[in-house]
N, C-alpha and C positions, 0 to 999 in steps of 0.2 A: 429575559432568560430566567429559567426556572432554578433552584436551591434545590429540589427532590431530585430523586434521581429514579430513574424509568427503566423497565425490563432492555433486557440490551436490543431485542427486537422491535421495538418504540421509539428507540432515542434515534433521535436525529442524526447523529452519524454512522447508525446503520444503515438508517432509510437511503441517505446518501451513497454512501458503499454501493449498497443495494439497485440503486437504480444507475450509477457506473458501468459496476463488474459487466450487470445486461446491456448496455449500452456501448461498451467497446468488446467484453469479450463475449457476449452471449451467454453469459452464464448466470446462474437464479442462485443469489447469496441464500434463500431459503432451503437450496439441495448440498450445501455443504455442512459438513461438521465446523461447527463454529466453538470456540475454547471461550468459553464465557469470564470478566474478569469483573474488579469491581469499578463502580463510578462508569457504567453502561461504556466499560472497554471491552472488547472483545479481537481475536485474533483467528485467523482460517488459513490455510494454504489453497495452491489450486496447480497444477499443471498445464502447463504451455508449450506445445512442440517438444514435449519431453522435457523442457526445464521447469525444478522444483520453487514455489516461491510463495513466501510467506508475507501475508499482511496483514492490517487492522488498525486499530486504535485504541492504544496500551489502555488508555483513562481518557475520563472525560470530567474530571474534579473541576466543580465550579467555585468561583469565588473564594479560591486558594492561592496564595503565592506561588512563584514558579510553575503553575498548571496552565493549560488551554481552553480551558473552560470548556461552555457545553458544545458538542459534536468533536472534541477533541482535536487530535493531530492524527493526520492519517501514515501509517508509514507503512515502506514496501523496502522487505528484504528475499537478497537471491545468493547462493554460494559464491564467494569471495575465489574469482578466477585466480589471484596471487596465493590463494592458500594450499600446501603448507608451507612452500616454499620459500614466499616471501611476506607471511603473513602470521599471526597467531591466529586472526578471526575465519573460524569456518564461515559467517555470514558478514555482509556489509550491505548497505544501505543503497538503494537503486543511484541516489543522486552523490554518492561519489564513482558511480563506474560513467559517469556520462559526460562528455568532455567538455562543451558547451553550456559556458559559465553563465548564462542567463538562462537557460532550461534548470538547470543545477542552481541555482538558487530558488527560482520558481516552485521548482518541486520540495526543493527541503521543508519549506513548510504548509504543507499541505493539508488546510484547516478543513475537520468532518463536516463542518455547517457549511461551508460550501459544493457545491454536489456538481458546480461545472469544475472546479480546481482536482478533484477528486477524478474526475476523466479527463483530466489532460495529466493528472499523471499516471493514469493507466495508458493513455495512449502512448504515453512515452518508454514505458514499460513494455507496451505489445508491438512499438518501434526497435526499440533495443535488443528486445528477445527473437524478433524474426529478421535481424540484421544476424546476429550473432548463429542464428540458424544458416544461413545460407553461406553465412562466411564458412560455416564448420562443414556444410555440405556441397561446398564449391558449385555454390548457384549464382556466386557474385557473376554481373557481367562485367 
């Protein structure tokens, strides 16, 4: 694993992202606005059945205390259904809204150098988001 750090379009945990996003949602991380950060983190949103949601991987700092090194951690956030109600956070983190204690640890941490971990938590995201659609459109059967 490499010390330099790489245009965020190079590094590994985009490439990863990258060939996810087209892989479960069809979509080409290259046609989004992507929010460039340092240490080849970068962050994008995308829309799904009309729900807002924001991902990426904040940093990718190698061979630093407390970091994740290269390909980072991949995280996925959606508006926080308890808020404002019973909540302060407008957003929270996909792997506390999902009930199922070994998916929810699975996903918590969701390392960018892995690029199957990275579509199993999209998949579980493009599960959750079209459960939550048909629940709210009374398609359950």
């Amino acid at each position: 694993m490499s010390e330099t750090y790489l245009p965020v379009k190079e590094s590994l945990g985009y490439k990863n992202v990258k060939t996810a996003l087209l892989n479960i949602f069809q979509m080409n991380l290259d046609d989004l606005f992507i929010l460039e950060n340092s240490y080849e983190g970068f962050n994008f949103s995308i829309t799904y059945r009309g729900y807002d949601v924001e991902m990426g991987i904040p940093d990718a700092q190698k061979n630093t205390q407390f970091q994740f090194g290269e390909g980072g951690i991949f995280k996925i956030l959606l508006d926080d259904p308890n808020y404002p109600e019973n909540s302060i956070l407008e957003k929270i983190f996909l792997e506390f809204l999902i009930d199922n204690q070994s998916i929810r640890e699975k996903i918590e941490y969701t390392f960018g150098k892995n690029e199957k971990d990275i579509e199993y938590a999209l998949q579980v995201l493009k599960g959750y988001l079209d459960k939550k659609y048909e629940e709210e459109h009374d398609l359950v059967k």
